[in-house]
MARBA-3410 file (N, C-alpha, C, O; in Angstrom, 1 decimal):
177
188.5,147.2,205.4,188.0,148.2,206.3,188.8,148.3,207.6,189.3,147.2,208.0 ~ 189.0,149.4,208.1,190.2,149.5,209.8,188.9,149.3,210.6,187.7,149.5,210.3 ~ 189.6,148.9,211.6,189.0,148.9,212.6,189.2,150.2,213.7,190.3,150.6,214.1 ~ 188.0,150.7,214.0,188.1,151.9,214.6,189.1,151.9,216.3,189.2,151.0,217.2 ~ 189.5,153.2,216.2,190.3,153.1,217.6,189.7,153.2,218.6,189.0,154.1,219.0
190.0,152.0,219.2,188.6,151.9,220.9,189.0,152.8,221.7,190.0,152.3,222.2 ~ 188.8,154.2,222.2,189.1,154.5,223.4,188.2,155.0,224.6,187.1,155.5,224.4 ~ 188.8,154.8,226.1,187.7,154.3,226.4,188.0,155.7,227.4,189.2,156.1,227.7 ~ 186.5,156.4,227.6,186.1,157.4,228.3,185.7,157.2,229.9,184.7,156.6,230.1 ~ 186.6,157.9,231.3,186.6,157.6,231.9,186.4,159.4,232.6,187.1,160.3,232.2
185.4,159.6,233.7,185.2,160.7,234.2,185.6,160.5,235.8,185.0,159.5,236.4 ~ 186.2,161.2,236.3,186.5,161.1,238.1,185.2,161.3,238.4,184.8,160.7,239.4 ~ 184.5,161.8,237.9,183.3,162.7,238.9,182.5,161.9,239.0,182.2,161.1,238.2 ~ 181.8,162.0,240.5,180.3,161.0,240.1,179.1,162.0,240.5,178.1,161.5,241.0 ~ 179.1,163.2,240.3,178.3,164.1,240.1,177.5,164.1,238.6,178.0,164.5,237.6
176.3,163.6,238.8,176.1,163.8,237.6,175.5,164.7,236.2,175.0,164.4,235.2 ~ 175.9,165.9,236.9,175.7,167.4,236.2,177.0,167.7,236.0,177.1,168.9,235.9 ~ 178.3,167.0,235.8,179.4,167.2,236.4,180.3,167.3,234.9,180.3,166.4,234.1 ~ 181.0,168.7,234.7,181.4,169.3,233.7,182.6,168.4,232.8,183.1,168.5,231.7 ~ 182.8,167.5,234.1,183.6,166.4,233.0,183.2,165.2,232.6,184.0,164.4,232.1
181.9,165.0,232.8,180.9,164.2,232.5,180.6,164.8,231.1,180.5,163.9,230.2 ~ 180.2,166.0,230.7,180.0,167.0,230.1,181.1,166.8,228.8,180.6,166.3,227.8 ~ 182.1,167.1,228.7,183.5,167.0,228.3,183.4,165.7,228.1,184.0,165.8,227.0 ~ 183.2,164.6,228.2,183.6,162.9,227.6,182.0,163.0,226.6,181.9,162.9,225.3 ~ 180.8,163.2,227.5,179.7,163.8,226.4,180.0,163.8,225.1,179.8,163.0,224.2
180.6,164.9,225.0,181.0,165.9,223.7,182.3,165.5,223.4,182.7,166.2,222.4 ~ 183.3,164.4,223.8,184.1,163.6,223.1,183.5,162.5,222.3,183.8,162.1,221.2 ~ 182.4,161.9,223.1,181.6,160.7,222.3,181.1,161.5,221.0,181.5,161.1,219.9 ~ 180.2,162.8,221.2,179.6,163.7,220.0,180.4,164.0,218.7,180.0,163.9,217.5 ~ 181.7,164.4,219.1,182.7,164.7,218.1,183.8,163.7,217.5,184.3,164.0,216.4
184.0,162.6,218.0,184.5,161.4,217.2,184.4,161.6,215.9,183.5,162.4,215.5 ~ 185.3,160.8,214.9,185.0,160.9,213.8,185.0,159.3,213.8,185.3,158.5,214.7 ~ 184.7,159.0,212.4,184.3,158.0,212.3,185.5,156.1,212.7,185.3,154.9,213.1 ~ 186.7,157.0,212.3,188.0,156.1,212.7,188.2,155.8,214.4,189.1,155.0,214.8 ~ 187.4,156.5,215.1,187.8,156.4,216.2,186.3,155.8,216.7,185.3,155.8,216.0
186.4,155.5,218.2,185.2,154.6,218.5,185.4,155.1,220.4,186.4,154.9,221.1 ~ 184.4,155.7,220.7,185.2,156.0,222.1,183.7,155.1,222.6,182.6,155.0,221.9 ~ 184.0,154.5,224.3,183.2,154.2,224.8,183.3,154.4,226.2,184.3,154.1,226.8 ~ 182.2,155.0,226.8,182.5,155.5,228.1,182.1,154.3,229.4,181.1,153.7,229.6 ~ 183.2,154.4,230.2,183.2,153.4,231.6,182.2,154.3,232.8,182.6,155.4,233.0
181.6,154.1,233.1,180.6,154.6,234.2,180.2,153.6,235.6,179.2,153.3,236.2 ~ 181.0,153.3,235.7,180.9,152.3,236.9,181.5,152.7,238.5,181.5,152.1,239.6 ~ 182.2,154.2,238.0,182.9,154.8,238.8,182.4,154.1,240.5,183.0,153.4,241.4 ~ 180.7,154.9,240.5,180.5,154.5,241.6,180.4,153.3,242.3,180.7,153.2,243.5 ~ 180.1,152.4,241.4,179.8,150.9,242.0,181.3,150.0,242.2,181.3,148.8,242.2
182.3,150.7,242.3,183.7,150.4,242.3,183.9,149.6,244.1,183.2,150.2,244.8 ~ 184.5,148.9,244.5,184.3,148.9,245.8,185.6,149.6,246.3,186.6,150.0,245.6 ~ 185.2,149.8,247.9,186.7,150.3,247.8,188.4,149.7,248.1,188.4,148.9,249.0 ~ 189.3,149.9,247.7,190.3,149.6,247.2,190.6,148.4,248.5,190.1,148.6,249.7 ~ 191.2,147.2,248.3,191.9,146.6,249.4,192.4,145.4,249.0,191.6,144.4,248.7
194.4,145.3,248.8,194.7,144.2,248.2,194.2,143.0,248.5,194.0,142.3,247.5 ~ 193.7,142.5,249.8,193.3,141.3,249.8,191.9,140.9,249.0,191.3,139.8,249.2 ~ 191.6,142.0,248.1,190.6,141.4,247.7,190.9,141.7,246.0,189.9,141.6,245.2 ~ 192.5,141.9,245.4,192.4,142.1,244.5,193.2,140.6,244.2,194.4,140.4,244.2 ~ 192.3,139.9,243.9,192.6,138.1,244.0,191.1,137.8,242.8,190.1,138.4,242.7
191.6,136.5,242.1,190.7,135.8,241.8,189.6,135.7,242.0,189.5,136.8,241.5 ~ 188.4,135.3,242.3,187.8,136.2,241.5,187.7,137.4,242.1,187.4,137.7,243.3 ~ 187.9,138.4,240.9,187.8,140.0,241.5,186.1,140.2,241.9,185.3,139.3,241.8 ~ 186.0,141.2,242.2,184.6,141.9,242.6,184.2,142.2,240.8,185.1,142.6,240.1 ~ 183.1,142.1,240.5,182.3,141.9,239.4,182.7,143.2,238.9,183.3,143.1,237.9
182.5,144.5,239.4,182.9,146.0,239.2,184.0,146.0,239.0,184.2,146.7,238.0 ~ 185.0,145.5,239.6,186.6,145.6,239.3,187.1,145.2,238.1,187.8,145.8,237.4 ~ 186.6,143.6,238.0,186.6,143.0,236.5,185.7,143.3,235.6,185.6,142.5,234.7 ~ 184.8,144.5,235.6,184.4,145.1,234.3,185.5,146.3,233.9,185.7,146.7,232.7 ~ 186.1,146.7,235.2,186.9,148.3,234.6,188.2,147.3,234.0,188.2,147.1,232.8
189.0,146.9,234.6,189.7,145.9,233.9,189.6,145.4,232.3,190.4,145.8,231.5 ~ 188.6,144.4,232.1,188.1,144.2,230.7,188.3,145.3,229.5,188.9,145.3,228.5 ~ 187.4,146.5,230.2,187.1,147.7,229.9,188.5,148.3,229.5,188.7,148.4,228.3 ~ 189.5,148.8,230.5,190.3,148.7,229.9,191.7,148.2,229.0,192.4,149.0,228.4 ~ 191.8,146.5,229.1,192.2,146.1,228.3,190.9,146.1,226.9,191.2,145.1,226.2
190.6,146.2,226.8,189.6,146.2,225.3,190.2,147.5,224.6,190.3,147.6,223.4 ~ 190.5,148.7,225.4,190.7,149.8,224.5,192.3,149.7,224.1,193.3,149.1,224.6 ~ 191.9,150.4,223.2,193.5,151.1,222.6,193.9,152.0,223.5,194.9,151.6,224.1 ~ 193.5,153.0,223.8,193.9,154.0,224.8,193.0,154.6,226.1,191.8,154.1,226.1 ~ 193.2,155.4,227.1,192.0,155.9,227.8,192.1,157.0,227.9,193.2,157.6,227.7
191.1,157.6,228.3,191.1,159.3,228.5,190.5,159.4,229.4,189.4,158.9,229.4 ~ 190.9,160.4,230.7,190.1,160.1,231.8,190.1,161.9,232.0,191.0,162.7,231.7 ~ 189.4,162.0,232.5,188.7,163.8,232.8,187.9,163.6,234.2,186.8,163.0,234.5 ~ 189.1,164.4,235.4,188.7,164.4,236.4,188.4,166.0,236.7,188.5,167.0,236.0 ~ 187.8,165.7,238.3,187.9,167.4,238.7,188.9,167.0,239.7,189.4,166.0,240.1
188.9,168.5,240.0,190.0,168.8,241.4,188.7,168.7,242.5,187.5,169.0,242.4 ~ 189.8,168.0,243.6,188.8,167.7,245.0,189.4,168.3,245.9,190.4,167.6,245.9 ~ 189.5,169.3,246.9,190.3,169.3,248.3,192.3,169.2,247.5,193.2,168.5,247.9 ~ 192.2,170.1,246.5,194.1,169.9,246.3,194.5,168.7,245.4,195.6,168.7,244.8 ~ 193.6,167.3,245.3,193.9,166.3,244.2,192.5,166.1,243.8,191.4,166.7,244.0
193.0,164.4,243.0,191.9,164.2,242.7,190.9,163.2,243.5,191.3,162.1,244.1 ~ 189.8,163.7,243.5,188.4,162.9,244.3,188.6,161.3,244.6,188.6,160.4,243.8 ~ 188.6,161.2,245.9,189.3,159.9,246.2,188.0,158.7,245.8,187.7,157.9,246.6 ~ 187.4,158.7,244.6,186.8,157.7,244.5,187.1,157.3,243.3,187.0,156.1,242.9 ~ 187.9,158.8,242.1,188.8,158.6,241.6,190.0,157.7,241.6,190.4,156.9,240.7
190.7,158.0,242.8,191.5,157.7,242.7,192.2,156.3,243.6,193.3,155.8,243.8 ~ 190.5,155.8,244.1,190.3,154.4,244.2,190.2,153.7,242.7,190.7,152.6,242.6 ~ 189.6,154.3,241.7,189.2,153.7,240.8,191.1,153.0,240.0,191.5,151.8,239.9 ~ 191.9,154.3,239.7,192.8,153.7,239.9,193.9,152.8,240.8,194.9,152.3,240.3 ~ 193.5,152.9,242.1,194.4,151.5,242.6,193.7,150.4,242.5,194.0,149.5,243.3
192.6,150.0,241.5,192.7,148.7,241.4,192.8,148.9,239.9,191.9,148.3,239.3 ~ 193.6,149.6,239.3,193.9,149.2,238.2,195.6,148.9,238.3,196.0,148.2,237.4 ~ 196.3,149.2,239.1,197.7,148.7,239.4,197.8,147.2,239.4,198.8,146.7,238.8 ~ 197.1,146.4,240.0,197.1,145.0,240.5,197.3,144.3,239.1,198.3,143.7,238.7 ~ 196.2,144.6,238.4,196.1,143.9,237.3,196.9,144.2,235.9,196.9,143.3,235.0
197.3,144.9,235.8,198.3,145.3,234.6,197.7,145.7,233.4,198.5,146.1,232.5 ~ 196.5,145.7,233.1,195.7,146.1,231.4,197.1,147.5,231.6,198.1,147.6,231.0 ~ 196.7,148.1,232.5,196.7,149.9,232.0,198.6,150.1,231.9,199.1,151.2,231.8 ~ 199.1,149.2,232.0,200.8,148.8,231.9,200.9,149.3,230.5,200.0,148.8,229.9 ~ 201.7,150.2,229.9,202.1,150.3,228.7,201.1,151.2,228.0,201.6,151.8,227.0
199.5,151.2,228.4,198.6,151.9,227.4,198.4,153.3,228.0,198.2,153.9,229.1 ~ 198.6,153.4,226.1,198.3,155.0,226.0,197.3,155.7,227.1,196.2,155.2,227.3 ~ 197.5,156.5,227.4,197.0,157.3,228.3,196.7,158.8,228.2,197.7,159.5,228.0 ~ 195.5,159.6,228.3,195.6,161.2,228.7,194.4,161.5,229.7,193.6,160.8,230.2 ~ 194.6,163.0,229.6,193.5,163.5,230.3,193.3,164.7,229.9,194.2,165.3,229.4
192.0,165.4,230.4,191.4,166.6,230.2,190.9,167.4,231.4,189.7,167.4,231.8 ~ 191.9,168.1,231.7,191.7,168.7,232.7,190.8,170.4,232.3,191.1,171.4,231.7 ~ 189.7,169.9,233.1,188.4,170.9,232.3,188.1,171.9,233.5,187.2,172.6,233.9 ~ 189.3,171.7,233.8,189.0,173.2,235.6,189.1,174.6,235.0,189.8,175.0,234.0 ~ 188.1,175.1,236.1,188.2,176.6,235.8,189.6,177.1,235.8,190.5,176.4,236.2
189.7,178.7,235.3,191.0,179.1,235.5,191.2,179.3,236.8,190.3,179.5,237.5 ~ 192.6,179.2,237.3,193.4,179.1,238.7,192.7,177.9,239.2,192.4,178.0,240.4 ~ 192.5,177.0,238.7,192.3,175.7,239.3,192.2,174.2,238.9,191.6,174.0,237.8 ~ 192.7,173.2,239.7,193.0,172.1,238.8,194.5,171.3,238.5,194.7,170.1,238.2 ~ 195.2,172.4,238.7,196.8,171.6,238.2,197.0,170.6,239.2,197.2,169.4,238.9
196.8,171.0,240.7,197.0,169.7,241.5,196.4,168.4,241.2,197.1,167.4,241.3 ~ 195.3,168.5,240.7,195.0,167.0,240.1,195.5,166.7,239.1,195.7,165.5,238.8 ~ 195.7,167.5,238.4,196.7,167.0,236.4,198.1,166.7,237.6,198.6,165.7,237.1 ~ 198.6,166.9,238.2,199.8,166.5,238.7,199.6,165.2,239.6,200.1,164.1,239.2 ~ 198.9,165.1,240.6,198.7,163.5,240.8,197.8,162.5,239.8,197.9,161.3,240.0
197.4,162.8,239.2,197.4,161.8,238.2,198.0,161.8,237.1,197.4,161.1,236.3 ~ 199.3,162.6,236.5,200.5,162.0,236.1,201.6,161.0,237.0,202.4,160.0,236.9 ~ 200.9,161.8,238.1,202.3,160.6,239.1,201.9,159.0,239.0,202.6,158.0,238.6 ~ 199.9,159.3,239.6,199.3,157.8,239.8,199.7,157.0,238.4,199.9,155.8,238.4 ~ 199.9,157.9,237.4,199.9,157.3,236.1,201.1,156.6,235.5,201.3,155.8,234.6
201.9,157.3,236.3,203.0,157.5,235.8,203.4,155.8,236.8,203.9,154.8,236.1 ~ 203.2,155.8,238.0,203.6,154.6,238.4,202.9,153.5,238.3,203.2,152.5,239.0 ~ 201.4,153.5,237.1,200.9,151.9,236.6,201.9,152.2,235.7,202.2,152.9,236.6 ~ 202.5,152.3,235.0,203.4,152.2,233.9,202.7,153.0,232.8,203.1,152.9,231.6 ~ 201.7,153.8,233.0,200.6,153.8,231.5,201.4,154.7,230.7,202.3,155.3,231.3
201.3,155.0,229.3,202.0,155.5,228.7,201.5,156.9,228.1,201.0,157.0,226.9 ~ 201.9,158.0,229.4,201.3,159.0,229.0,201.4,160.1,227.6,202.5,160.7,227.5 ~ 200.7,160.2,227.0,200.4,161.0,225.5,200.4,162.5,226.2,199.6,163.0,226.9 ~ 201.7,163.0,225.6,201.9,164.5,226.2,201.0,165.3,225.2,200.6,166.3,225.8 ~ 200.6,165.3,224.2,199.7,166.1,223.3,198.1,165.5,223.8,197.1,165.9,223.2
198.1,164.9,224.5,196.5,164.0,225.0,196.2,164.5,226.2,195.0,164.6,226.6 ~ 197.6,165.0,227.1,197.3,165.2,228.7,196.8,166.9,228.4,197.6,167.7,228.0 ~ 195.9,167.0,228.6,195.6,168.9,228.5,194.8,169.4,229.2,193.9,168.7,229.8 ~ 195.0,170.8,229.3,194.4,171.9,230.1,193.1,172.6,229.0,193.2,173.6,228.3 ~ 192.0,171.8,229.1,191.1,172.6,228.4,190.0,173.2,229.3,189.3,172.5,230.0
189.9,174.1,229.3,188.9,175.5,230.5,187.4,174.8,229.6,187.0,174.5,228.5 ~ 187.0,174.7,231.1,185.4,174.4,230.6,184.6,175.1,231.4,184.8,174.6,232.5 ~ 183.7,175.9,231.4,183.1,176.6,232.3,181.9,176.4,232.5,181.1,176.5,231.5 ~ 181.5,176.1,234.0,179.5,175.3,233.6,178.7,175.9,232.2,177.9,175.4,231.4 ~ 179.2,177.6,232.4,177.7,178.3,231.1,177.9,177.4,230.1,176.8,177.1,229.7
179.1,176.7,229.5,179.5,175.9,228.3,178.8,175.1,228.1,178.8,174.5,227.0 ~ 177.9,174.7,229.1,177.6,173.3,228.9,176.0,173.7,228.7,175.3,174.4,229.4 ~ 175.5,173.0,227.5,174.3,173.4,226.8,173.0,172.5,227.3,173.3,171.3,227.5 ~ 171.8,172.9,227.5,170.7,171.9,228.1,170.8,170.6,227.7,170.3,169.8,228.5 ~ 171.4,170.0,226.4,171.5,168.8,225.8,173.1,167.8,226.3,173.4,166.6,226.1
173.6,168.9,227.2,174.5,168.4,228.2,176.2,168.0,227.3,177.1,167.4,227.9 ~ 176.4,168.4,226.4,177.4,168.6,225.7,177.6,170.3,225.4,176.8,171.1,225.3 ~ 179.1,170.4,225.2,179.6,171.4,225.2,179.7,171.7,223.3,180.3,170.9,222.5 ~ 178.9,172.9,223.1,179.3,173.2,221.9,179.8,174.4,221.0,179.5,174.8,219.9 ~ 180.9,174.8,222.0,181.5,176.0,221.8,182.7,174.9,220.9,183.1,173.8,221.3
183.0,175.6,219.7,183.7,175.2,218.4,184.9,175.3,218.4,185.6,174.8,217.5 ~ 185.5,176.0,219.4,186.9,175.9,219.9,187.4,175.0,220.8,188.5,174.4,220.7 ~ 186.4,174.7,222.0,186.6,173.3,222.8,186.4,171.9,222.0,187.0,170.9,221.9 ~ 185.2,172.4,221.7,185.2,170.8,220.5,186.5,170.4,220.0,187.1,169.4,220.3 ~ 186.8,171.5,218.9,188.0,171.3,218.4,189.2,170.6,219.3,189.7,169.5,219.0
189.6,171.4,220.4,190.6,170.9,221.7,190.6,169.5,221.7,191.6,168.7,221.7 ~ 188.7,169.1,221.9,188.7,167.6,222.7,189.0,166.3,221.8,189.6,165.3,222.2 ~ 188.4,166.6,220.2,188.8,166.5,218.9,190.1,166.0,219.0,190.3,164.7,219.0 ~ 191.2,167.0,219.1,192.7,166.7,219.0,193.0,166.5,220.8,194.1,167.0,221.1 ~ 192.5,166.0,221.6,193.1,165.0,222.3,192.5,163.3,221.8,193.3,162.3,221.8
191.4,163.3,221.6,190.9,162.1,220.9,192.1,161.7,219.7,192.3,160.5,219.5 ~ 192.7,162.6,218.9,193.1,161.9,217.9,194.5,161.6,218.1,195.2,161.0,217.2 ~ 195.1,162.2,219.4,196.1,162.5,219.6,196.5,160.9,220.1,197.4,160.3,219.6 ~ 195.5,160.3,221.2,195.4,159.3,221.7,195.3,157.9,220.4,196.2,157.1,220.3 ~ 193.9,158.1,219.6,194.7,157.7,218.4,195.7,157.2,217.6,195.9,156.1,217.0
196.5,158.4,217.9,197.7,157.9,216.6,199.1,157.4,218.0,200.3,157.3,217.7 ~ 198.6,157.3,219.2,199.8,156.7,220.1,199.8,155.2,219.8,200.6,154.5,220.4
END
């Protein structure tokens, strides 16, 4: 029997009505059976960033995202746009993933779920942020999928059969990296 592809679901937002919360939802929903996604939610309880504290022992929160992402095969992370990038709790969450090296080499994408005319600024700093842990960005995984709040159904997953499909082929895309 294979063992399913771990990848692990990561949302910038800590809104929790929050349309890319929404979007990892309906990636958990749509998995097929080969793949195994599990979502990191610790966003908030992250402390915030400061090398002298990225030492032995780490902060309990930091060495769960760490673990978290050495355990996966790949990650997929779905932020929003904040003020022109992405949401600086976001993008705390990534500098303390530089220190430690899991996210060196591993596959990487994202889903950028912004409305139209909005959003590239954050798909652009976090290719850069990504780009300089070393992670190994999956160009068929990094995408522009439009998600619009109406999309999102009282059960809090998106089930328009066209996006499904999208989020589908970034999951498997990540997969076969």
């Amino acid at each position: 029997m294979t063992v399913p592809t771990r990848i692990l679901l990561v949302s910038g937002s800590l809104r929790g009505g929050s349309v890319n919360g929404a979007v990892l939802r309906t990636a958990l929903d749509v998995a097929p059976d080969d793949i195994a996604p599990v979502v990191f939610d610790g966003l908030g309880g992250l402390p915030h960033f400061n090398p002298d504290e990225d030492v032995d022992p780490l902060p309990p929160p930091v060495a769960e995202l760490r673990a978290a992402i050495d355990d996966a095969h790949a990650v997929l992370f779905c932020t929003p746009e904040y003020a022109g990038t992405m949401p600086g709790s976001f993008k705390n969450l990534l500098d303390w993933t530089v220190g430690g090296g899991e996210i060196y080499e591993k596959p990487v994408g994202w889903i950028n779920a912004a409305s139209p005319g909005r959003g590239a600024l954050a798909h652009e700093s976090l290719r850069t942020v990504l780009t300089y842990t070393g992670s190994r960005i999956i160009e068929g995984a990094a995408v522009r999928i439009t998600v619009v709040r109406s999309a999102i159904e009282p059960d809090g997953l998106v089930h328009d059969p066209e996006i499904r499909a999208q989020i589908l082929d970034v999951l498997n895309a990540l997969a076969r990296s």
